[in-house]
N, C-alpha and C positions, 0 to 999 in steps of 0.2 A: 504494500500500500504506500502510494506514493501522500506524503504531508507537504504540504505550501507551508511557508512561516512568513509573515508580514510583522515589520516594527509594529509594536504594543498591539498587535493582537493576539490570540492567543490561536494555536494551532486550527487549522480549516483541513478536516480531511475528505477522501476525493468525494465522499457523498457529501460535500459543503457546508458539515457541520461548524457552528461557532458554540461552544458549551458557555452559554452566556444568554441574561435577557434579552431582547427585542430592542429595548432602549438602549442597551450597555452596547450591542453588537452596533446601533447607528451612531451611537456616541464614539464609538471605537473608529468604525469607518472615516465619519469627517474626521476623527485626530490623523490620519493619513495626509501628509504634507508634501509628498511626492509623487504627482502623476505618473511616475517611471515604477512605483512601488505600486502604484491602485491600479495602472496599466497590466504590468506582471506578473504579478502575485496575484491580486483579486482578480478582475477579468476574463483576463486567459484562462486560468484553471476554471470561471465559472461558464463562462462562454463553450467550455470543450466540454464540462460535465453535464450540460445542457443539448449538445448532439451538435455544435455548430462542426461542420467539418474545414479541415484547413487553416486552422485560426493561426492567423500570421500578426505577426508585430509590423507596421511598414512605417510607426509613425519618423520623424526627421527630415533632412530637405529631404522635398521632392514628395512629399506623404501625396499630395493632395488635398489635403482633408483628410485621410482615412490612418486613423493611430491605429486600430485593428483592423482587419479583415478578414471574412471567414464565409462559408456558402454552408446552405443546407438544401434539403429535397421539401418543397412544396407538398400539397396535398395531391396533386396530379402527378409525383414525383418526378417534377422539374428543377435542374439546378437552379438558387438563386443566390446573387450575392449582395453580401452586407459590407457594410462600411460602418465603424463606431469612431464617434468622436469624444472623446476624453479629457475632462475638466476637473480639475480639481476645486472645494470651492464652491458655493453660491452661484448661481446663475441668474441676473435681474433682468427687468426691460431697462434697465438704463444704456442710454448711446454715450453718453462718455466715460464713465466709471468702467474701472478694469476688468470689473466683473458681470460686464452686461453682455448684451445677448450677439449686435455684430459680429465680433470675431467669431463667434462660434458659427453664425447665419452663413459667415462668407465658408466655414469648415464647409457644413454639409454642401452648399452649393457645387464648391467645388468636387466634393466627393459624387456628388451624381455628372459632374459635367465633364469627369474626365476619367476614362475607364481604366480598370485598372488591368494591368497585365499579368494572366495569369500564370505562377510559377512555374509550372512543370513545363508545358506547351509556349506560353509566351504570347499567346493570342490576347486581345485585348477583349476583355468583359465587360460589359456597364454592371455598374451598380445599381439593386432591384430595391434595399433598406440602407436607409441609414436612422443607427441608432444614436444619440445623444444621452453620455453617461456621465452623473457627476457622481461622489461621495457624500452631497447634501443638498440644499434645492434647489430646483429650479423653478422662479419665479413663473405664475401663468402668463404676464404680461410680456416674459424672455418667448415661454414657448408659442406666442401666438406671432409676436415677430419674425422670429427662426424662420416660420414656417408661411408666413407672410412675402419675408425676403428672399422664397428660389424663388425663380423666374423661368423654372421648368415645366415643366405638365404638374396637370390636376395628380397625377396616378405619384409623382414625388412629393406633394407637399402630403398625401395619402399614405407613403412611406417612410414619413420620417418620424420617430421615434422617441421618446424621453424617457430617462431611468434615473431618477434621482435618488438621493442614498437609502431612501427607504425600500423604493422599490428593488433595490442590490441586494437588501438583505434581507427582502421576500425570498427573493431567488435563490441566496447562497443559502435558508435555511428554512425553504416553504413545511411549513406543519400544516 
């Protein structure tokens, strides 16, 4: 059995256990100071114990928009792929404070406007989801802009996503 270890948290193992309350484990999460640590540690291992297949790291220059990447099989089982954008941190509607919603807006945009190339083959994919993840809120007024500002089809502003720290720690320990 493989264990994740994240600074002050306490061990996640691959069934995404946190042996901790509900509050403690969101308290724990937002203490996460390093989107390279909530990136790696948390994500990835939840993202792969969740069936996503592929889940690659690509954030750095050149990401796109996309800190994660990863594909699963639809209901029709069709490839489809995803694209996660990763914040650490509060997410507002404010446009000039460092923690508002633009930069992230311009993330996902880019993450649908420019496909990504797939590793093995090299062929270029578009991306089908993009999910927006932080460790603690996101403001409704952040997500109604995000998603306000692609300038793509109805089927991506449809596709875009939010997982704030609570909803992470649905996931990493749904009862």
């Amino acid at each position: 059995m493989r264990i994740f270890y994240v600074p002050s948290l306490k061990k996640i193992d691959q069934k995404g256990k946190i042996p901790m309350p509900e509050k403690s484990k969101l308290e724990t999460l937002r203490s996460i100071g390093s989107e390279t640590v909530f990136r790696e540690k948390v994500l990835v291992p939840l993202f792969e114990k969740r069936g996503i297949e592929q889940v690659i790291l690509t954030h750095g220059t050149g990401e796109r928009g996309k800190d994660i990447v990863g594909k699963e099989k639809n209901l029709l089982d069709r490839c489809e792929w995803l694209a996660v954008v990763v914040k650490i941190g509060k997410i507002t509607g404010s446009t000039s404070a460092s923690d508002g919603f633009q930069n992230v807006a311009n993330q996902v945009q880019e993450a649908f406007s420019y496909p990504y190339k797939e590793p093995i083959s090299k062929i270029p994919v578009a991306i089908n989801k993009v999910f927006v993840v932080t460790n603690d809120d996101i403001k409704e007024a952040a997500r109604d802009k995000i998603v306000d500002n692609i300038s793509g089809t109805g089927s991506q502003k449809a596709n875009t996503h939010f997982l704030d720290g609570s909803a992470v720690v649905a996931l990493i320990s749904p009862e």
